[in-house]
DSSP file (Angstrom, degrees, kcal/mol; ACC not computed):
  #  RESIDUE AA STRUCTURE BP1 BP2  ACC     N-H-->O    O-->H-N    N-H-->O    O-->H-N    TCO  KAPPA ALPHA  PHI   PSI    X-CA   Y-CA   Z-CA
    1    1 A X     >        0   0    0      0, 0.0     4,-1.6     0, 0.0     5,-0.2   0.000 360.0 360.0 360.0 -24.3  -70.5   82.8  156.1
    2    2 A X  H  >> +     0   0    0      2,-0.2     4,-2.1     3,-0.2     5,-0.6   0.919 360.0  53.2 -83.8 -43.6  -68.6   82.5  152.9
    3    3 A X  H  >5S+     0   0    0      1,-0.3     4,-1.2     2,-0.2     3,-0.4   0.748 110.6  42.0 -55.7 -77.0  -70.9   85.6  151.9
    4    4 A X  H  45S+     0   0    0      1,-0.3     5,-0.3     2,-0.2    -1,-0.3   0.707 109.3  61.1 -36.1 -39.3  -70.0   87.7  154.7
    5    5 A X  H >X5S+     0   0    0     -4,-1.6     3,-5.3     1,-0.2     4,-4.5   0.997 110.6  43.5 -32.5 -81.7  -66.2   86.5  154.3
    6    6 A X  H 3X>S+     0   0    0     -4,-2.1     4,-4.2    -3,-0.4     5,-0.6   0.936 110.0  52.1 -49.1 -51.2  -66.3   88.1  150.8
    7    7 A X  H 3<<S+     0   0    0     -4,-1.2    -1,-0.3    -5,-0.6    -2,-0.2   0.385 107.1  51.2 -78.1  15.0  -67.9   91.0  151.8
    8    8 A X  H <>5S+     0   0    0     -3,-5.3     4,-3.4    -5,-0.2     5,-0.2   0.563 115.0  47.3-114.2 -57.9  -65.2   91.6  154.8
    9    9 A X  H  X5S+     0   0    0     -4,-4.5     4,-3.4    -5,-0.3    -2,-0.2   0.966 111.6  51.6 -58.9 -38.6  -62.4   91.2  151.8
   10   10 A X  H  X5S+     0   0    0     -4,-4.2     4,-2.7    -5,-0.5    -1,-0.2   0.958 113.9  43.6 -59.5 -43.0  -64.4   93.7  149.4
   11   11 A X  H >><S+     0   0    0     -5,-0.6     3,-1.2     2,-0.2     4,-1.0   0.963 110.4  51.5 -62.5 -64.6  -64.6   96.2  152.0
   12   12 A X  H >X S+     0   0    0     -4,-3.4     4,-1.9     1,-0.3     3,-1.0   0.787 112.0  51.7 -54.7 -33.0  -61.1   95.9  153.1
   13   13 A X  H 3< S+     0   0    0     -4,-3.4    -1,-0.3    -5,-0.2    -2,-0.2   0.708 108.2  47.5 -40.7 -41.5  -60.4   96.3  149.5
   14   14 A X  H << S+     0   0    0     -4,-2.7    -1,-0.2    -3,-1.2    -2,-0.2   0.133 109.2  55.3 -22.3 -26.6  -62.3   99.2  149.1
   15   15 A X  H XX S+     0   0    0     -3,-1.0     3,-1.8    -4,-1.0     4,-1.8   0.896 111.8  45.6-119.4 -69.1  -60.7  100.7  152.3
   16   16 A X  T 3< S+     0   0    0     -4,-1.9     4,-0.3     1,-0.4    -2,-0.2   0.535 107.1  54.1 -89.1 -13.1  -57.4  100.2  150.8
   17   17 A X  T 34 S+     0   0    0      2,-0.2    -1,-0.4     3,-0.1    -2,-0.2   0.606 106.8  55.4-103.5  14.2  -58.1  101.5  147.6
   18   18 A X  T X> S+     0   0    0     -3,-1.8     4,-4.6     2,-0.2     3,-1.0   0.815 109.2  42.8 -30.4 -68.8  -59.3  104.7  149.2
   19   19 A X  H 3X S+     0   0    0     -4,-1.8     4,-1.2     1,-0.2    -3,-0.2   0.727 114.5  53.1 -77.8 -11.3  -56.2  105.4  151.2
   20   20 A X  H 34 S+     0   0    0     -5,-0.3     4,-0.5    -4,-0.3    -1,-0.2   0.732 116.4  40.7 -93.7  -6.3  -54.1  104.4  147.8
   21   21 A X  H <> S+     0   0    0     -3,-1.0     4,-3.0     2,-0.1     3,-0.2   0.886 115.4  53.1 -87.2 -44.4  -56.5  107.2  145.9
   22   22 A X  H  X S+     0   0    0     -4,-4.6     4,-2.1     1,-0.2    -2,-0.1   0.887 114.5  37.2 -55.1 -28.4  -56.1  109.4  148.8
   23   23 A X  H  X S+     0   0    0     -4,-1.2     4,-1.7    -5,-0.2    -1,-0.2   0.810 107.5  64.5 -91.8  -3.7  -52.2  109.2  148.7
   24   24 A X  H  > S+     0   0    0     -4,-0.5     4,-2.2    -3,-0.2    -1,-0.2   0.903 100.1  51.9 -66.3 -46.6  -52.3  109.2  145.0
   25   25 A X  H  X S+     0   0    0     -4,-3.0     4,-1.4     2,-0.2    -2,-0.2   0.898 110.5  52.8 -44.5 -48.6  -53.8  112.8  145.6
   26   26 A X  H  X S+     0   0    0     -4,-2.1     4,-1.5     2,-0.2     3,-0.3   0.965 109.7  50.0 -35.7 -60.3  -50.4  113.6  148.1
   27   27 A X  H  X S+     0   0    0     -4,-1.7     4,-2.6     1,-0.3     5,-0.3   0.879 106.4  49.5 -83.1 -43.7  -48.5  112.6  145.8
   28   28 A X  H  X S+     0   0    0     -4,-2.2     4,-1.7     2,-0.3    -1,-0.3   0.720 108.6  49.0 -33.1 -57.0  -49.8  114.6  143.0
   29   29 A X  H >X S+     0   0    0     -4,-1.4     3,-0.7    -3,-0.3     4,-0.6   0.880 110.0  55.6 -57.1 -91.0  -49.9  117.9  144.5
   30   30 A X  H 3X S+     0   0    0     -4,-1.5     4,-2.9     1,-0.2    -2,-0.3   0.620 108.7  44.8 -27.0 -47.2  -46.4  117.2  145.7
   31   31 A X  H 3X S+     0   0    0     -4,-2.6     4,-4.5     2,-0.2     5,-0.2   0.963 111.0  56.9 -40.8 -66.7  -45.1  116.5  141.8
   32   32 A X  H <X S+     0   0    0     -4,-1.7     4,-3.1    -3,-0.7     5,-0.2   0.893 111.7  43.0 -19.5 -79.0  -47.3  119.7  141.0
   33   33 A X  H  X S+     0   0    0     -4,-0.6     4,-3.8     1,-0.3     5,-0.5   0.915 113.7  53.0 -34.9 -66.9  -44.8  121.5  143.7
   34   34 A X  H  X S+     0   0    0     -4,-2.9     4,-1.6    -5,-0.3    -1,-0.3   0.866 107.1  46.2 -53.7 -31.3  -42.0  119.9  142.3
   35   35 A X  H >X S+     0   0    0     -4,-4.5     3,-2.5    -5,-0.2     4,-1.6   0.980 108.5  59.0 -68.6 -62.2  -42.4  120.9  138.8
   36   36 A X  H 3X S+     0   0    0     -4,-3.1     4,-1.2     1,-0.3    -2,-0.2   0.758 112.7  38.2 -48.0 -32.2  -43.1  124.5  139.8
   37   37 A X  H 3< S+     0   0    0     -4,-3.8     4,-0.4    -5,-0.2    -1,-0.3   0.641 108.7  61.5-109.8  14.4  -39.9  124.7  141.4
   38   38 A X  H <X S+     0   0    0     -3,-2.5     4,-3.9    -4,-1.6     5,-0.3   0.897 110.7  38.6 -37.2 -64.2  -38.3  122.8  138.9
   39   39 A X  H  X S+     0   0    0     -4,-1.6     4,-1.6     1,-0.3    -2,-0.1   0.893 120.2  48.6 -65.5 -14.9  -39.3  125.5  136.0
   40   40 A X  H  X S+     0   0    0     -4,-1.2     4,-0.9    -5,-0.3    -1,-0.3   0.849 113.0  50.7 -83.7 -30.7  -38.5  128.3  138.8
   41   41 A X  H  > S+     0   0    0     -4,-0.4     4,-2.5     1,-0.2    -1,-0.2   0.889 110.1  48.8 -69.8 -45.9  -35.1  126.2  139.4
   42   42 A X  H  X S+     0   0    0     -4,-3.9     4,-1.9     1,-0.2    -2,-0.2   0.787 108.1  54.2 -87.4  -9.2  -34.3  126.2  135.7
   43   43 A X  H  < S+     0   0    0     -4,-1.6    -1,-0.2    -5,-0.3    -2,-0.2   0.703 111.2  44.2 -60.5 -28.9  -34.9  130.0  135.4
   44   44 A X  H  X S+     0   0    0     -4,-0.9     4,-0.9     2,-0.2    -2,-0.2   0.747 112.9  51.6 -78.0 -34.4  -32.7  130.6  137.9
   45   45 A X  H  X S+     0   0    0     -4,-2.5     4,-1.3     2,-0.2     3,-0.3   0.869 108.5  49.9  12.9 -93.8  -30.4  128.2  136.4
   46   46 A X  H  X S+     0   0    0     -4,-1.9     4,-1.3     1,-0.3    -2,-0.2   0.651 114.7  47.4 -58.4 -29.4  -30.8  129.9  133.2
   47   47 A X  H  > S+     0   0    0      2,-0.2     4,-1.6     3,-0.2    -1,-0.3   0.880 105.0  58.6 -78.8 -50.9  -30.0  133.4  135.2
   48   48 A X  H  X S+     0   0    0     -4,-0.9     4,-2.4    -3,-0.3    -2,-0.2   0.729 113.3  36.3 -54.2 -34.7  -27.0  132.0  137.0
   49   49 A X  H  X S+     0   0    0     -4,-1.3     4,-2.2     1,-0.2     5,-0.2   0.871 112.9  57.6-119.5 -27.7  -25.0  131.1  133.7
   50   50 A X  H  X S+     0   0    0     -4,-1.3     4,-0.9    -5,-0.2    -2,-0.2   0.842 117.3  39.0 -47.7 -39.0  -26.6  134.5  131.7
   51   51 A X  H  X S+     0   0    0     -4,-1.6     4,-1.4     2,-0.2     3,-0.3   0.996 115.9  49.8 -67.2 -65.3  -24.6  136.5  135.0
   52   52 A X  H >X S+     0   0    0     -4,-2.4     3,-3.1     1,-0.3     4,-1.3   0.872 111.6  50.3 -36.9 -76.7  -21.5  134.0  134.9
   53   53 A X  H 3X S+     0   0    0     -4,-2.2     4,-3.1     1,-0.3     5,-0.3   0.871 118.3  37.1 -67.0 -19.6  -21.4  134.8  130.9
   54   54 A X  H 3X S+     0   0    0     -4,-0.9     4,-1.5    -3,-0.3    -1,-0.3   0.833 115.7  53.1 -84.2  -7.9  -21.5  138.7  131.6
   55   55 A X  H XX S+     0   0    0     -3,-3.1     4,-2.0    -4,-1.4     3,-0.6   0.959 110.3  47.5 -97.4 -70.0  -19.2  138.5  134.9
   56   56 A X  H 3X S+     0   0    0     -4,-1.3     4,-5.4     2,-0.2     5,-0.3   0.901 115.3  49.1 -60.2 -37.5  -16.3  136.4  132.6
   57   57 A X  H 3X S+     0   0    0     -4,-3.1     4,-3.2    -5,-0.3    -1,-0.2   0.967 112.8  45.0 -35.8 -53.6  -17.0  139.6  129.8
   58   58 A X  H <X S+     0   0    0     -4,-1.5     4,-1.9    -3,-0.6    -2,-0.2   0.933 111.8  52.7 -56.8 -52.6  -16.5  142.0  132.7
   59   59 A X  H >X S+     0   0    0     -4,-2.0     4,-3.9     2,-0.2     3,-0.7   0.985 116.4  39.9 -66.0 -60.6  -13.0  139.6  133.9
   60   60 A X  H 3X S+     0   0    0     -4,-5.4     4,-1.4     1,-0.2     5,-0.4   0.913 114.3  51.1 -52.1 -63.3  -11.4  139.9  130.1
   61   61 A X  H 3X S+     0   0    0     -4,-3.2     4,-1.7     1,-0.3    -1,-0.2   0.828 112.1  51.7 -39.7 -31.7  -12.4  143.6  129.7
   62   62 A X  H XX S+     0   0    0     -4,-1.9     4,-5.8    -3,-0.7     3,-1.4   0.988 108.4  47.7 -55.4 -62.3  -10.6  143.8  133.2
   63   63 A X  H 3< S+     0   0    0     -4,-3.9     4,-0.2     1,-0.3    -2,-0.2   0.834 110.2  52.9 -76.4 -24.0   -7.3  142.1  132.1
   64   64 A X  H 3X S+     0   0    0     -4,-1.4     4,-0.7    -5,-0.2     3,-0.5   0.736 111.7  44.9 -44.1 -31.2   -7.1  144.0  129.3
   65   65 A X  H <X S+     0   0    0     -4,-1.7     4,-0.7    -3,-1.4     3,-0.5   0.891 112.5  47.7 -51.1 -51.2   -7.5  147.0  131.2
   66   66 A X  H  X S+     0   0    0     -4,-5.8     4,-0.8     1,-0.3    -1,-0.3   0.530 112.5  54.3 -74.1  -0.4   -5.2  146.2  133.8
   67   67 A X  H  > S+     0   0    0     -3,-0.5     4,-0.9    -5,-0.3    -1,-0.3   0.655 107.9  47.3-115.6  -4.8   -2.8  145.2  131.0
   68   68 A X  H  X S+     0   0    0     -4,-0.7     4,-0.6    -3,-0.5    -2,-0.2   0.476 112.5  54.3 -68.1 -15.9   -3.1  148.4  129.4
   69   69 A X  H  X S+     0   0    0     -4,-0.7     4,-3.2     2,-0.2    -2,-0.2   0.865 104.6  50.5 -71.7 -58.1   -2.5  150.0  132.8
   70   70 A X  H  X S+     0   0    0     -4,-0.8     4,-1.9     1,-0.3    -2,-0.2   0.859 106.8  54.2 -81.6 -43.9    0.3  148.3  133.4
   71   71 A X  H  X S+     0   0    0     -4,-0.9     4,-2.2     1,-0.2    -1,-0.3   0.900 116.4  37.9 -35.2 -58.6    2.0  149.3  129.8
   72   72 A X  H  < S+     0   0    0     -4,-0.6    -2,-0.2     2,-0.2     4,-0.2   0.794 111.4  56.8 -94.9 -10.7    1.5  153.1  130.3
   73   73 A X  H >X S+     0   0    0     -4,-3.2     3,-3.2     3,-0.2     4,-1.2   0.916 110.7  52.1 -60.0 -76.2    2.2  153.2  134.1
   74   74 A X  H 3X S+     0   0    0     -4,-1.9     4,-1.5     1,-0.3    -2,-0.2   0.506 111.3  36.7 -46.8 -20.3    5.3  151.7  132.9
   75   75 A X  H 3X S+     0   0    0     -4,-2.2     4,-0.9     2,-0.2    -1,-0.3   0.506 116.2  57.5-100.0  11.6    6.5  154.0  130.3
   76   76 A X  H <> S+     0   0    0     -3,-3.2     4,-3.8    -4,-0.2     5,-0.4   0.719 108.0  50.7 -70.9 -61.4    5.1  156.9  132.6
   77   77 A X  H  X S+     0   0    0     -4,-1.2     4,-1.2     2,-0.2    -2,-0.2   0.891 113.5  39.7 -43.3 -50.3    7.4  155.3  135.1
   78   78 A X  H >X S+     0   0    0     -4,-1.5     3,-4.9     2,-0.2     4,-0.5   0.921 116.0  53.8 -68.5 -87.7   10.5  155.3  132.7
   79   79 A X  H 3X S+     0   0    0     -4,-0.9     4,-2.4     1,-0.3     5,-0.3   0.676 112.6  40.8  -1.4 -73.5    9.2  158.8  131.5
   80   80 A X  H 3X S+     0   0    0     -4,-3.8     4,-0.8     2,-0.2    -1,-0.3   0.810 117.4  53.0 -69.1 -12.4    9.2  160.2  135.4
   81   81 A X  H XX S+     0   0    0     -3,-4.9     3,-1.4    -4,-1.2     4,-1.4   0.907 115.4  41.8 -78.9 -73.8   12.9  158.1  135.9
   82   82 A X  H >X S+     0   0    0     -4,-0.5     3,-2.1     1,-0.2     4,-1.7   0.922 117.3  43.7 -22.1 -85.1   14.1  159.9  132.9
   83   83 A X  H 3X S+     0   0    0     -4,-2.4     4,-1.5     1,-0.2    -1,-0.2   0.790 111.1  57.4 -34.5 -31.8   12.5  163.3  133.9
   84   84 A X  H <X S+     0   0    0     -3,-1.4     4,-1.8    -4,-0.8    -1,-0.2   0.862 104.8  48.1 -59.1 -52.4   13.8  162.7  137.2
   85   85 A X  H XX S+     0   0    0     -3,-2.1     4,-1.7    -4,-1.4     3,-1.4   0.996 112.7  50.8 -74.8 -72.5   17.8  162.3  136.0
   86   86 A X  H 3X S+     0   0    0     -4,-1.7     4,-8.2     1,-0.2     5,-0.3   0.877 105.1  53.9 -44.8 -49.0   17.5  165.4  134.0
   87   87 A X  H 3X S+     0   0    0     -4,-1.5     4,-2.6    -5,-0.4    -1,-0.2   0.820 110.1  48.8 -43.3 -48.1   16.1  167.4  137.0
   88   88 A X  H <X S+     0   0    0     -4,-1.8     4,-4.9    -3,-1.4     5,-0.2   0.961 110.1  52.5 -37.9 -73.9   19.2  166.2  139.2
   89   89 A X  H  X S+     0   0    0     -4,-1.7     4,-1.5     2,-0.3    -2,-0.2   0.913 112.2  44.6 -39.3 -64.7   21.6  167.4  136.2
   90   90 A X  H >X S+     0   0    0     -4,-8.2     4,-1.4     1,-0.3     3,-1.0   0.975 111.7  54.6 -89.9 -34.0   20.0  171.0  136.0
   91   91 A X  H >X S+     0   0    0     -4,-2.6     4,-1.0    -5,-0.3     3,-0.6   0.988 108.1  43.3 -50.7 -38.2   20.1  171.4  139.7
   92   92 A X  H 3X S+     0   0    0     -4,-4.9     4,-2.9     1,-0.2     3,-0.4   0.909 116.4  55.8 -66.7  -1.3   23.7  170.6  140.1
   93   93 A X  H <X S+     0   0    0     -4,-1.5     4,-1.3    -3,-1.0    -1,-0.2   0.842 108.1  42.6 -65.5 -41.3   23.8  172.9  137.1
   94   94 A X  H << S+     0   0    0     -4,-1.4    -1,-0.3    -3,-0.6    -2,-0.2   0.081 104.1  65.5-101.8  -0.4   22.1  175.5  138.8
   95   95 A X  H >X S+     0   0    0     -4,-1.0     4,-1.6    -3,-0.4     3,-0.9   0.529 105.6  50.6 -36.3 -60.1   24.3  174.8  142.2
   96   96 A X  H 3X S+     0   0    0     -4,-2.9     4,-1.8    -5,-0.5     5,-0.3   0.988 107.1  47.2 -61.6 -45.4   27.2  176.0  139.9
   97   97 A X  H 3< S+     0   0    0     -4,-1.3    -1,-0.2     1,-0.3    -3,-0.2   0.470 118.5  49.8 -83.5   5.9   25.5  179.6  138.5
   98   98 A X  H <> S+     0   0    0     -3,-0.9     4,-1.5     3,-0.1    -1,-0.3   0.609 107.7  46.2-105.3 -19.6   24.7  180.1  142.0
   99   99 A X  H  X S+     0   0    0     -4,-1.6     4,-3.7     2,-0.2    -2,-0.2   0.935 125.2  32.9 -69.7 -47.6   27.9  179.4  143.4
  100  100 A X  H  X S+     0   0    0     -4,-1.8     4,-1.8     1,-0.3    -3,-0.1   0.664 116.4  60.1 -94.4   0.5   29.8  181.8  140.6
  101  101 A X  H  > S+     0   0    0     -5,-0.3     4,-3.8     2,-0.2    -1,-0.3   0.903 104.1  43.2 -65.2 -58.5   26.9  183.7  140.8
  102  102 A X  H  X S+     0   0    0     -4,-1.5     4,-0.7     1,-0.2     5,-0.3   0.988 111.4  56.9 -71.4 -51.9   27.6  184.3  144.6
  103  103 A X  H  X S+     0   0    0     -4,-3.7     4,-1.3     1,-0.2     5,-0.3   0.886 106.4  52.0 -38.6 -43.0   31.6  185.0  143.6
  104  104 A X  H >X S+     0   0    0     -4,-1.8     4,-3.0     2,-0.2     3,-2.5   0.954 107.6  53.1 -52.1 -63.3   30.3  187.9  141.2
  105  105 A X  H >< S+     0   0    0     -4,-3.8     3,-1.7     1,-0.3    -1,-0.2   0.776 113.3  43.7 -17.0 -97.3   28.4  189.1  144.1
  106  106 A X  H 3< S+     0   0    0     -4,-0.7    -1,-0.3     1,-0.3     3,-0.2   0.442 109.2  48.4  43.7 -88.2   31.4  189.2  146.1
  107  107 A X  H << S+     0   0    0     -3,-2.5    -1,-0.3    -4,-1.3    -2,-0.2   0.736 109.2  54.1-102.8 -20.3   33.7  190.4  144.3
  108  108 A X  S << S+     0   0    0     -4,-3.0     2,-0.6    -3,-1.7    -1,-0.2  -0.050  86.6 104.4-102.6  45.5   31.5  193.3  143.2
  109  109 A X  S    S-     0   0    0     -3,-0.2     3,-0.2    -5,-0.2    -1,-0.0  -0.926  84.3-104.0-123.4 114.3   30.7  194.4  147.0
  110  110 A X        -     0   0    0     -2,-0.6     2,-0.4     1,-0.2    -2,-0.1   0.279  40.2-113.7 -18.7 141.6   32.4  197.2  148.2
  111  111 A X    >>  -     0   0    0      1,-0.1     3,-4.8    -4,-0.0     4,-0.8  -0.746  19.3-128.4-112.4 136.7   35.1  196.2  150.4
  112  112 A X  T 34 S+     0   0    0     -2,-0.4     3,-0.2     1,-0.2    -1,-0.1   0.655 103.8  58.0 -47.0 -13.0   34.7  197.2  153.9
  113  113 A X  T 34 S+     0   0    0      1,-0.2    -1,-0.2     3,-0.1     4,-0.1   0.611  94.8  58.2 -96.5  -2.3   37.7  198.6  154.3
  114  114 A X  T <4 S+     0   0    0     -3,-4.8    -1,-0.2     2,-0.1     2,-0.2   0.575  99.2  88.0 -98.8 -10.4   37.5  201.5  151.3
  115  115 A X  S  < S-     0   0    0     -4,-0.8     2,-0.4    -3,-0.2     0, 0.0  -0.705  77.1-144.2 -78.2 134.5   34.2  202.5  153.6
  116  116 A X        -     0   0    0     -2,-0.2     2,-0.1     3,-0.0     3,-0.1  -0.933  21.9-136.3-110.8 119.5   34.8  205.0  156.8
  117  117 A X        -     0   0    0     -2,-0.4    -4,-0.0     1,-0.1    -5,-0.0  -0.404  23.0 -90.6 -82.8 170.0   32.8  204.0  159.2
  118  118 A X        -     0   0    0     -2,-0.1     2,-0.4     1,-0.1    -1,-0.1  -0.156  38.9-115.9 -77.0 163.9   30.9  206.3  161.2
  119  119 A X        -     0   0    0      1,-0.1    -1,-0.1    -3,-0.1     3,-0.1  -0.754  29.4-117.7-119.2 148.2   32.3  207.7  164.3
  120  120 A X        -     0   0    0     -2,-0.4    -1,-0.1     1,-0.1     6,-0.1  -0.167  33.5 -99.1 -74.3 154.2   30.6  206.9  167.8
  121  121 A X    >   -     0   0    0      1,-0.1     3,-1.1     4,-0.1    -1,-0.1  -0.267  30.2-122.8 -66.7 146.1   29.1  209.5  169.9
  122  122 A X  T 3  S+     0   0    0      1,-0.2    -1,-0.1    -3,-0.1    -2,-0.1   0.824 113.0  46.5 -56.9 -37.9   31.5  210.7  172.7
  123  123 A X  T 3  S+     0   0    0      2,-0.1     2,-0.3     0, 0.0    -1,-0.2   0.704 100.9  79.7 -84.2 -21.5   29.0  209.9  175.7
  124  124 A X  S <  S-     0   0    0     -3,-1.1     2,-0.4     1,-0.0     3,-0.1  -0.634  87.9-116.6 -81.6 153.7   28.0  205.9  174.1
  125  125 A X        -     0   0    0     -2,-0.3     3,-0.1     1,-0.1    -4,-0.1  -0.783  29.3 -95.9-108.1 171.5   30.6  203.5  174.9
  126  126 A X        -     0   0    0     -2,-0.4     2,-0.4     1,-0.1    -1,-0.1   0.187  50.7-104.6 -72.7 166.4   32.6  201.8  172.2
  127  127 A X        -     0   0    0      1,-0.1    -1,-0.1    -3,-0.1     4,-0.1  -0.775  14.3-142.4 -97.5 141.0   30.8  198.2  171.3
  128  128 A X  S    S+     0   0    0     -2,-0.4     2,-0.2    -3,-0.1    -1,-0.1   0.007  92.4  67.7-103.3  26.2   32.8  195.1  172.7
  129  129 A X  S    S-     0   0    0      5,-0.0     2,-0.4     0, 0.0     5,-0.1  -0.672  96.6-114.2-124.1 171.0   31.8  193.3  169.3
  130  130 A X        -     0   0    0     -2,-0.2    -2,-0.1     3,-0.2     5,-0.0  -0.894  23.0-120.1-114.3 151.2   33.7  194.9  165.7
  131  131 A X  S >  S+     0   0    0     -2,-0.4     3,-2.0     1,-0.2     4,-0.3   0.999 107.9  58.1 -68.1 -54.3   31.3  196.3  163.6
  132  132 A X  G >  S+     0   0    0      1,-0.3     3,-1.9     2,-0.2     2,-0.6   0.793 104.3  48.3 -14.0 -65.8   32.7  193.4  160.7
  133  133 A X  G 3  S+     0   0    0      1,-0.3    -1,-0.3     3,-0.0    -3,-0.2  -0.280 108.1  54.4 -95.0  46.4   32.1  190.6  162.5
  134  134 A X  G <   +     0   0    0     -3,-2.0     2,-0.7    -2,-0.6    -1,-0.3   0.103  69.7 129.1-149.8  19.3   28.5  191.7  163.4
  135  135 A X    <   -     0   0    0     -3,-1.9    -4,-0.0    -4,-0.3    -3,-0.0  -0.668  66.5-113.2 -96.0 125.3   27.3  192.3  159.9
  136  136 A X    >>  -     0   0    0     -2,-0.7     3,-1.2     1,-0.2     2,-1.0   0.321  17.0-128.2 -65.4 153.6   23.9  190.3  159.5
  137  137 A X  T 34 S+     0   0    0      1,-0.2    -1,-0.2     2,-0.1    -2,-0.0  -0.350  98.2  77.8 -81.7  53.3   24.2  187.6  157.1
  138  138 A X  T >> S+     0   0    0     -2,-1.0     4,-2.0     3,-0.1     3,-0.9   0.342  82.6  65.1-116.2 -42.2   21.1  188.8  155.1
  139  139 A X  H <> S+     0   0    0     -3,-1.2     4,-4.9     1,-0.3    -2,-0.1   0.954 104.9  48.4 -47.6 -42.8   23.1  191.7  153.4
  140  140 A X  H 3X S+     0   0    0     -4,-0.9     4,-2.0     1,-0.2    -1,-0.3   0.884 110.4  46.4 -63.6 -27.1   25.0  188.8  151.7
  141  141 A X  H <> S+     0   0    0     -3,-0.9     4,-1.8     2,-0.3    -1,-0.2   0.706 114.3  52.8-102.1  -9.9   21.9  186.9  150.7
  142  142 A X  H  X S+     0   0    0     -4,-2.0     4,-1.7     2,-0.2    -2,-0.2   0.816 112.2  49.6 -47.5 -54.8   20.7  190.4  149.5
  143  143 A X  H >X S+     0   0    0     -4,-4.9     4,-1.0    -5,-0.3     3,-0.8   0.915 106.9  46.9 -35.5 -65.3   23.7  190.5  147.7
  144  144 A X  H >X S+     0   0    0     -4,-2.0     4,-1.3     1,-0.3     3,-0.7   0.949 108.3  54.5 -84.3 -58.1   23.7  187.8  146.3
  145  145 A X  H 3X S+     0   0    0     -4,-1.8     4,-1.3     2,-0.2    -1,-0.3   0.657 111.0  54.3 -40.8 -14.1   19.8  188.0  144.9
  146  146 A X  H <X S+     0   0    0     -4,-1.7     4,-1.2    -3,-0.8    -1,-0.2   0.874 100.4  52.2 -78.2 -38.0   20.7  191.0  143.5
  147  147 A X  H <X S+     0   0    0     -4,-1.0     4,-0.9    -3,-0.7    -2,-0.2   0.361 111.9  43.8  11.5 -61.7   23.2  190.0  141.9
  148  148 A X  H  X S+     0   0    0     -4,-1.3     4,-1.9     2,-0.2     5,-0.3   0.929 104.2  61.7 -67.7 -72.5   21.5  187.2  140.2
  149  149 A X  H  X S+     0   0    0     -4,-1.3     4,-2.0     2,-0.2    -2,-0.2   0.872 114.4  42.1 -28.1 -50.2   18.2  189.2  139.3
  150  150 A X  H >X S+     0   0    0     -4,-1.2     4,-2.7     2,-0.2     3,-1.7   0.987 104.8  62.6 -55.4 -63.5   21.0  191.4  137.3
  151  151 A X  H 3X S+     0   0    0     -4,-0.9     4,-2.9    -3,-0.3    -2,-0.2   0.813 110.5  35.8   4.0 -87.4   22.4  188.5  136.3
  152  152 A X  H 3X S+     0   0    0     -4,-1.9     4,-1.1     1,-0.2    -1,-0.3   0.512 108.3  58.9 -84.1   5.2   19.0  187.5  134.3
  153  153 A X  H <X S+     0   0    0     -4,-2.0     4,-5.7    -3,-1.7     5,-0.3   0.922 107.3  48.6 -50.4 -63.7   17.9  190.7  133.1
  154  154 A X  H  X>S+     0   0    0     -4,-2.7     5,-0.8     1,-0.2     4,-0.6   0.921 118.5  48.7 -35.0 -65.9   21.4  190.9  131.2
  155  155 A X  H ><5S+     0   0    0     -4,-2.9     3,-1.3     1,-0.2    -1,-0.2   0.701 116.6  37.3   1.9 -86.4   20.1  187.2  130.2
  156  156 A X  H 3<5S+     0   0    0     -4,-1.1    -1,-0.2     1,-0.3    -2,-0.2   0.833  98.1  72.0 -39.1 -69.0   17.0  188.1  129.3
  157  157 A X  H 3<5S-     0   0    0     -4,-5.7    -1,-0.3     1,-0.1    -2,-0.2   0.686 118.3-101.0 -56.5  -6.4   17.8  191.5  127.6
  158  158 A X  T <<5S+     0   0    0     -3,-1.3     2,-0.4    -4,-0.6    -1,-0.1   0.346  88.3 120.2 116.4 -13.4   19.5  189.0  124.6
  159  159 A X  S   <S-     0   0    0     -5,-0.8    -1,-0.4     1,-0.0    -2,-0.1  -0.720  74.4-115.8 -98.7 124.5   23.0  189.5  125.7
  160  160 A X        -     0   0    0     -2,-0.4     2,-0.4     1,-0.1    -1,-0.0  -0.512  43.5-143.3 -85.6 136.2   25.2  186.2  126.8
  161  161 A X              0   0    0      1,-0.1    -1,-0.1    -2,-0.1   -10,-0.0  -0.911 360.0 360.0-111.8 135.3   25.9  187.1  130.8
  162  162 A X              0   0    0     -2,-0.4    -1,-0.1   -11,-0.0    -2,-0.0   0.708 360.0 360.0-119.2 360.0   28.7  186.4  132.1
């Protein structure tokens, strides 16, 4: 009995150091696995903080941009405030030479009254308007371009107009 005893405990030993070779084999593969995406982990790793360093490059080059941006919009801004002011100035400047512009006009258009008007035919009947107060307001703004155009020829021709 004793032999058969022993030979129950050898087996069972046997049996158990089977399933501890077999799970040594599990495990082994699995470690395998793990290393490979270990080195695949630290490559990616190694990728992640090579992107991060070129993405933080990209971020300075940025705020320097944007802080060079921000310098020449602003003296482009002052510039176009400036330009702006001056633009005002020579229009109201140019509000006046069109205003004494329009007296010259004015005063050098024939006055209606040195004019004879023409006399209506016997068979129309007279018009229940006055010929004055019906004359279109385009002759004046003819007038008055004309009047100017002279105006900057004189200019022009080298001679202060006045």
């Amino acid at each position: 009995m004793s032999h058969v005893l022993g030979v129950a405990i050898e087996s069972l030993v046997a049996i158990l150091l089977m399933l501890t070779i077999g799970y040594c084999m599990l495990l082994n593969k699995r470690l395998k696995r793990l290393r490979a995406d270990e080195h695949s982990l630290k490559a990616t790793i190694a990728e992640l903080i090579t992107a991060t360093e070129i993405a933080e490059r990209a971020i300075g080059g940025l705020k320097h941009t944007v802080r060079d941006v921000n310098e020449n919009l602003g003296s482009q801004l002052a510039a176009a405030t400036e330009m702006s002011t001056q633009l005002k100035k020579q229009l109201s400047e140019c509000d006046n030479v069109v205003r004494r512009l329009s007296k010259i006009a004015i005063a050098a258009r024939p006055s209606t009254s040195a004019v004879a008007p023409e006399p209506a035919p016997a068979s129309a009947p007279a018009p229940a308007v006055a010929p004055s107060s019906s004359a279109p307001p385009m002759a004046s703004a003819k007038a008055v371009a004309a009047a100017a155009q002279a105006f900057s020829e004189r200019r022009r021709s080298g001679g202060l107009a006045a």
